[in-house]
C-alpha positions as YAML, in Angstrom:
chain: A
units: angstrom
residues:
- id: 1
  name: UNK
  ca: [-3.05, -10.93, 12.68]
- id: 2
  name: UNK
  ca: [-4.84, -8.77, 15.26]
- id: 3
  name: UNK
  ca: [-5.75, -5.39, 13.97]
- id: 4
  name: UNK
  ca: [-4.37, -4.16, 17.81]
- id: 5
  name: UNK
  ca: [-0.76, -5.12, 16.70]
- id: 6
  name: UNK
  ca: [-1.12, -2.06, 13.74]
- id: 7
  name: UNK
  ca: [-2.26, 0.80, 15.75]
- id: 8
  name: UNK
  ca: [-2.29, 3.71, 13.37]
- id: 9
  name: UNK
  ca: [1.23, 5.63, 13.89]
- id: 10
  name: UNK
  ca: [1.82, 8.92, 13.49]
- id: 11
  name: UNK
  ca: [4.95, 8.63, 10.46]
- id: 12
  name: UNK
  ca: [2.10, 6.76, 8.69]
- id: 13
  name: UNK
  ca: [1.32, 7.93, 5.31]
- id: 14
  name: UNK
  ca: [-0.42, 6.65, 1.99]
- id: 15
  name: UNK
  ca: [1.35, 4.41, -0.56]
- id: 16
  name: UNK
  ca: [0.97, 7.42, -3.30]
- id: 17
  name: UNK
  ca: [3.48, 9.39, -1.18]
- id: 18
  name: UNK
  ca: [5.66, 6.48, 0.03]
- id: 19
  name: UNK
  ca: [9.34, 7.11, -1.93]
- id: 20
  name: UNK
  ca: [10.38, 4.55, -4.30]
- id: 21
  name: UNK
  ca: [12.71, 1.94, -2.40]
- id: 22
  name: UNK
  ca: [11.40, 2.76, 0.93]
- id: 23
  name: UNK
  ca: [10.03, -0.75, 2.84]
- id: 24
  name: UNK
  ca: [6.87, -0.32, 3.87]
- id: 25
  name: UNK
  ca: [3.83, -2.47, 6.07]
- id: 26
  name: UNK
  ca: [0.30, -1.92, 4.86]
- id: 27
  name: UNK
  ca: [-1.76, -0.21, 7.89]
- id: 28
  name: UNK
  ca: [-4.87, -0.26, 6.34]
- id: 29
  name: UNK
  ca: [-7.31, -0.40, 3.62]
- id: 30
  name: UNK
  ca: [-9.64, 2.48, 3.32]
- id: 31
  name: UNK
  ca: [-12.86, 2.56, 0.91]
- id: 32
  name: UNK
  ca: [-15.48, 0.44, 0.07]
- id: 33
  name: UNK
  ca: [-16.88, -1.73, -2.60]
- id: 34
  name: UNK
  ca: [-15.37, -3.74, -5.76]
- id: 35
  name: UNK
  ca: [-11.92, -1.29, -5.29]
- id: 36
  name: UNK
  ca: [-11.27, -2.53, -1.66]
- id: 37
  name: UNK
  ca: [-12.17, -5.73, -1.97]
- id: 38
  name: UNK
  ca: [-10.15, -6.26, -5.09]
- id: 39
  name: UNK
  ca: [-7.01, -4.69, -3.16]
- id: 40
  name: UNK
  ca: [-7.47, -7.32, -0.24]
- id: 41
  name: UNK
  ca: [-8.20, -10.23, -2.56]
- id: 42
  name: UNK
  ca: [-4.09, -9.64, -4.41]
- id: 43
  name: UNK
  ca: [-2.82, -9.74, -0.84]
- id: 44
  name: UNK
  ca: [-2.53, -5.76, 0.30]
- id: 45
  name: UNK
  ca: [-3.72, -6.51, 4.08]
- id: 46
  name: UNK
  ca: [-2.68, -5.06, 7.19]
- id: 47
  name: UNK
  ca: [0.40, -6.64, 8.21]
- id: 48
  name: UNK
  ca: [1.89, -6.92, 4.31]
- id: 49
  name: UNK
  ca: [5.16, -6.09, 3.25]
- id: 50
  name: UNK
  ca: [5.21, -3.40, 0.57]
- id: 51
  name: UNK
  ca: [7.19, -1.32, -1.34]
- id: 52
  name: UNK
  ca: [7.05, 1.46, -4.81]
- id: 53
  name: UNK
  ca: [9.34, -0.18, -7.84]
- id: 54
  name: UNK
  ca: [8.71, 2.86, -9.96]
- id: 55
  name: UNK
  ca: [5.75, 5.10, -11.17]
- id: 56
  name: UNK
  ca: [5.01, 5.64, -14.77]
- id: 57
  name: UNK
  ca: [6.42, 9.15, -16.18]
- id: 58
  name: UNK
  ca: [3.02, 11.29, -15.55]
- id: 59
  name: UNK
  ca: [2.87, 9.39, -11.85]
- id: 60
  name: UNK
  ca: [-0.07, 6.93, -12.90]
- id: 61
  name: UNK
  ca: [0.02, 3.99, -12.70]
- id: 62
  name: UNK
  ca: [2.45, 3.27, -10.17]
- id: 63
  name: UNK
  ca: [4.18, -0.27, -9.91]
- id: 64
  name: UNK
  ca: [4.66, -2.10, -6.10]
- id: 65
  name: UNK
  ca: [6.19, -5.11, -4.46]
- id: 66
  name: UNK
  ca: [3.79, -6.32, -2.46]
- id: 67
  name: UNK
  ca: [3.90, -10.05, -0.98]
- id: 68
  name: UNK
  ca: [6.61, -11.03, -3.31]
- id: 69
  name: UNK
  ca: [5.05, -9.89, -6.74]
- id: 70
  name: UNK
  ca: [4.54, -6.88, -8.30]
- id: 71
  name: UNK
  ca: [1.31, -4.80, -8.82]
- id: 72
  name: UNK
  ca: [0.20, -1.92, -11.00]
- id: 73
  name: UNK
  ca: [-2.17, 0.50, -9.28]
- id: 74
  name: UNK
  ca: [-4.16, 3.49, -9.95]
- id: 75
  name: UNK
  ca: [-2.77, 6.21, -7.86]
- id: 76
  name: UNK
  ca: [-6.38, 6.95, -7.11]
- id: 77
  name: UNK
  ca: [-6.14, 3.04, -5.90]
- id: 78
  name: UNK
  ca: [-2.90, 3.68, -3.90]
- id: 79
  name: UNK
  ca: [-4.42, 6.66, -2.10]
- id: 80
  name: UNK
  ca: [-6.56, 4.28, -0.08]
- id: 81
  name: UNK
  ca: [-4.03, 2.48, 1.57]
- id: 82
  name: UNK
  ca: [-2.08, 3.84, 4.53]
- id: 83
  name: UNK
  ca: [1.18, 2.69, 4.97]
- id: 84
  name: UNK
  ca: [4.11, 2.93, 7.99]
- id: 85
  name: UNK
  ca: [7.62, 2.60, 6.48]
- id: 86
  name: UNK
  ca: [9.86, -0.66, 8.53]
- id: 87
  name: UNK
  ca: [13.29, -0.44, 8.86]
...
């Protein structure tokens, strides 16, 4: 998908701060090395469909929906993606 059709918007946010339930579409990828690459390689592009299941009690890790399965990430990990909730 072109990168023009996800223009950052301004109700975007991170996927650390994104309330559990809420639908969201990846914006973005920030960082760099093994981290970011490792993010892209399970699916969490621009243009993917996620969501937060539930966080552990102490708020790491937290658990998402992403592409039809679910993921466990770092919160440190879920910092660097941005995120714009969908209706």
């Amino acid at each position: 998908m072109p990168e023009s059709k996800f223009a950052l918007p301004h109700d975007q946010s991170t996927l650390n701060r994104l309330p559990h339930g809420v639908a969201a579409r990846v914006v973005a990828v920030d960082g760099e090395g093994p981290i970011a690459r490792r993010l892209l390689e399970m699916g969490v592009v621009p243009g993917a469909p996620i969501s937060v299941i539930k966080a552990a009690p102490l708020g790491d890790p937290i658990e998402v929906r992403v592409r039809g399965y679910h993921l466990a990430l770092r919160r440190t990990e879920a910092q660097t993606i941005k995120v714009v909730a969908i209706n």
